[in-house]
C-alpha positions in Angstrom: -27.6 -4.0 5.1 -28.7 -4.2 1.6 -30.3 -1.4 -0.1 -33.7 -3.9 -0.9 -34.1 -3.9 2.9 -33.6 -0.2 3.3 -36.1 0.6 0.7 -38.3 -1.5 2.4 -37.9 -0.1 5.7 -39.0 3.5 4.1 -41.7 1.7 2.1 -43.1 0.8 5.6 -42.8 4.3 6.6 -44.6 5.7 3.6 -47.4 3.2 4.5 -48.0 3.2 8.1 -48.1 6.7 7.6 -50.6 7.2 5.4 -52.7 4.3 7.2 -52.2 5.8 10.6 -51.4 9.7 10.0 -49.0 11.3 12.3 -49.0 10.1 15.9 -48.0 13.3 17.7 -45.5 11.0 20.2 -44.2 11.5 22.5 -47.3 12.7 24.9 -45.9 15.8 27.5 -46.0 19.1 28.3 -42.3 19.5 29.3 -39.1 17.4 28.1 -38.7 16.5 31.6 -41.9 15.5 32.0 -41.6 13.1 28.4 -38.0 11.9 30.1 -40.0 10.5 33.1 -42.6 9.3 31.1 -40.0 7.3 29.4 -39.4 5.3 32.6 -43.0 5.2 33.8 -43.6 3.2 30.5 -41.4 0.4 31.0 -43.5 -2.8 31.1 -47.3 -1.0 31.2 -49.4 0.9 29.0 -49.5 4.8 28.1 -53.2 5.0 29.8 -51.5 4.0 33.4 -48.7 6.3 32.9 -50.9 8.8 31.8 -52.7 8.6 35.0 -49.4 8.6 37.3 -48.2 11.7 35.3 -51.4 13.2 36.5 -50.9 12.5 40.1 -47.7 13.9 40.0 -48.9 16.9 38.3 -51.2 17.3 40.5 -49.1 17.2 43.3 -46.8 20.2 41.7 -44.2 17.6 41.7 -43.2 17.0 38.4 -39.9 19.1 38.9 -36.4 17.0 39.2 -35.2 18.5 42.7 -39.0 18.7 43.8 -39.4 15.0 43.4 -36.0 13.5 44.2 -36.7 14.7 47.8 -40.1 12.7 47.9 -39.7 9.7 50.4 -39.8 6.2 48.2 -43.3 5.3 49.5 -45.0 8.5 49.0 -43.1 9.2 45.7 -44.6 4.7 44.8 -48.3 5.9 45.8 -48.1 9.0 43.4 -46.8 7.1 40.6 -48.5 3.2 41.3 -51.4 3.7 38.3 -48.1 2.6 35.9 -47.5 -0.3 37.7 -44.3 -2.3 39.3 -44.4 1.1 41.4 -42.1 -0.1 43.9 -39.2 -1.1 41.3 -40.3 2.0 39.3 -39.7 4.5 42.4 -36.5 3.3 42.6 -35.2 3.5 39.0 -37.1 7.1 38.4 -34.7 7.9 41.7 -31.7 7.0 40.1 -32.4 9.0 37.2 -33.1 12.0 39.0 -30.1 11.7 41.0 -28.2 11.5 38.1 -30.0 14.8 36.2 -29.4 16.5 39.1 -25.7 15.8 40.2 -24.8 15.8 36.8 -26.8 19.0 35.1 -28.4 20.6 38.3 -31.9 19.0 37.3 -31.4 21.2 33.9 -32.6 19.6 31.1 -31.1 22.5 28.2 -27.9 21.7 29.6 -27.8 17.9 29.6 -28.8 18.5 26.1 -25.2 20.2 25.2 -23.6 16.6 25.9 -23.1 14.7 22.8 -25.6 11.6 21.9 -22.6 8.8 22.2 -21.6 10.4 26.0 -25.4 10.9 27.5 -26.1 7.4 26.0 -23.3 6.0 27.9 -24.3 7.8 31.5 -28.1 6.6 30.9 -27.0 3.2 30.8 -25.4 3.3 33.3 -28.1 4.4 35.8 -29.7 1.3 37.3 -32.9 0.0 35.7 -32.1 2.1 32.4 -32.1 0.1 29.8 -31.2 0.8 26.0 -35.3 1.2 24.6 -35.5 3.3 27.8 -32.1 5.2 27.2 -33.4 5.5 23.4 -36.4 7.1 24.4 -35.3 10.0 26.3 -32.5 10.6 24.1 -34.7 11.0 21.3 -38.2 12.5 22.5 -36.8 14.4 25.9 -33.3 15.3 24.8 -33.8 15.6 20.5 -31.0 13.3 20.4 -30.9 11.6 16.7 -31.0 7.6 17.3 -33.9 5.3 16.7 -35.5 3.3 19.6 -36.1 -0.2 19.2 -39.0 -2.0 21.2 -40.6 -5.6 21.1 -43.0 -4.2 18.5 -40.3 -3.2 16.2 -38.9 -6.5 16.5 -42.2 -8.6 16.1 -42.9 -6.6 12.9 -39.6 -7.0 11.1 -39.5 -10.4 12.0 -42.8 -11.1 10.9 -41.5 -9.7 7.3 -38.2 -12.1 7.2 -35.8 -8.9 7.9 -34.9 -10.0 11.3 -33.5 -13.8 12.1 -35.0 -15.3 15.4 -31.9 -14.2 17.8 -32.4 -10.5 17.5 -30.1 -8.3 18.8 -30.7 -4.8 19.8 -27.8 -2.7 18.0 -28.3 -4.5 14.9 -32.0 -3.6 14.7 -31.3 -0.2 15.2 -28.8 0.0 12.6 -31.0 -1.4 10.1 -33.2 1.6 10.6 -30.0 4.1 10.7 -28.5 3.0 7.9 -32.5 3.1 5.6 -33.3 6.5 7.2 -32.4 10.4 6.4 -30.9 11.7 9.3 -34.4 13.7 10.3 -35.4 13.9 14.2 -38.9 14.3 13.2 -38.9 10.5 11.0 -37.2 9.1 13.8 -39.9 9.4 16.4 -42.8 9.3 14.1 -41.5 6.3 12.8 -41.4 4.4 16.3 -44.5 5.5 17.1 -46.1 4.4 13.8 -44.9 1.4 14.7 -46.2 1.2 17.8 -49.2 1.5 16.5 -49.3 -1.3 14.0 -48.1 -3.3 16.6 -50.6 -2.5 19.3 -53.6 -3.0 16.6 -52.6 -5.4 14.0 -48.8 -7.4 14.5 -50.1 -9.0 17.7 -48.7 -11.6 19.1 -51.1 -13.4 17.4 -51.4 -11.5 14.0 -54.1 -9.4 12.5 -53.1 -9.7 9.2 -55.8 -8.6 7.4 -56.3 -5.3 8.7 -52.4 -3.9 8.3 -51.4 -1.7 6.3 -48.3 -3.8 5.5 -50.5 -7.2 4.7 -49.1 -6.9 1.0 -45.8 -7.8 1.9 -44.6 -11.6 2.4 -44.6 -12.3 5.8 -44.8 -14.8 8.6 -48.3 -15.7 10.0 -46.4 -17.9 13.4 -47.0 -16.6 17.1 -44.5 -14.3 18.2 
């Protein structure tokens, strides 16, 4: 990568910062309770999982062995506000499963595992995929590795530092190659970017309102 797109990377940083001011992510009381977040959010917004965090908090169920005894229909009625609750049920199973015949549903110790080694078991849970993996790693486990989600994608394509076939990895590289090695820029960065995504690089973009409208960039559909 060269060091005019790293520079630019942190430029964004600097600026979607300032425009948006620090975006507190990610939302939870408990690292287990961010982890299962993390799955909940796959393909909905934070306002549905919100509300199926709530039901299972009001159930006294948001506890790994406490919840991976719930039957898969009451367990997809608790959690149906974030939608595809069926598929969801299952893949929030598998993780739990794995937490607990793995770490005895103890989140401090899955933490002791190295990033490279916990990476490799999320993925290899059905229906965890890499942003998903990313995610807990990095707001339920403090695990230093950036995630990389369609709105991170849209934006640096939008500003010609991505080609159209965009691969994963190498967008995450970009960004750990331009940043310090600092847990607290890595998530405030994806969620700042979340945020410019969500309000302003839209599918269809809403150029004149971002914070990043100064730099050249695409104005196509994406």
């Amino acid at each position: 990568m060269s060091s005019t797109t790293s520079q630019q990377l942190l430029t964004f940083y600097d600026r979607l910062l300032d425009h948006f001011g620090p975006q507190n992510w990610w939302p939870g009381d408990s690292p287990f309770e961010i982890m299962v977040g993390a799955i909940l959010t796959q393909n909905t917004n934070w306002q549905n999982v919100a509300k199926a965090i709530a039901n299972l908090k009001q159930a006294d169920l948001l506890d790994p062995h406490r919840l991976a005894r719930l039957d898969h229909q009451r367990l997809g009625a608790l959690i149906k506000p974030a939608g595809y609750f069926n598929i969801k049920a299952k893949r929030l199973h598998n993780f739990l499963i794995w937490l607990i015949d793995r770490f005895d549903g103890d989140v401090e110790s899955a933490k002791q595992l190295d990033t490279d080694s916990l990476r490799m078991e999320l993925l290899a849970i059905k229906g965890i995929g890499p942003e998903t993996a990313d995610s807990i790693l990095l707001y339920g486990l403090e695990k230093l590795i950036f995630v990389v989600d369609r709105y991170t994608c849209r934006i640096l394509w939008r500003h010609y530092l991505l080609d159209e076939d965009i691969d994963y990895d190498y967008v995450q590289q970009l960004f750990t190659d331009a940043l310090p090695a600092d847990l607290s820029i890595y998530k405030e960065y994806h969620a700042l970017l979340v945020a410019v995504g969500k309000t302003c690089c839209r599918p269809r973009p809403q150029c004149p309102a971002c914070p990043l409208a100064e730099f050249t960039h695409r104005l196509e559909e994406y």
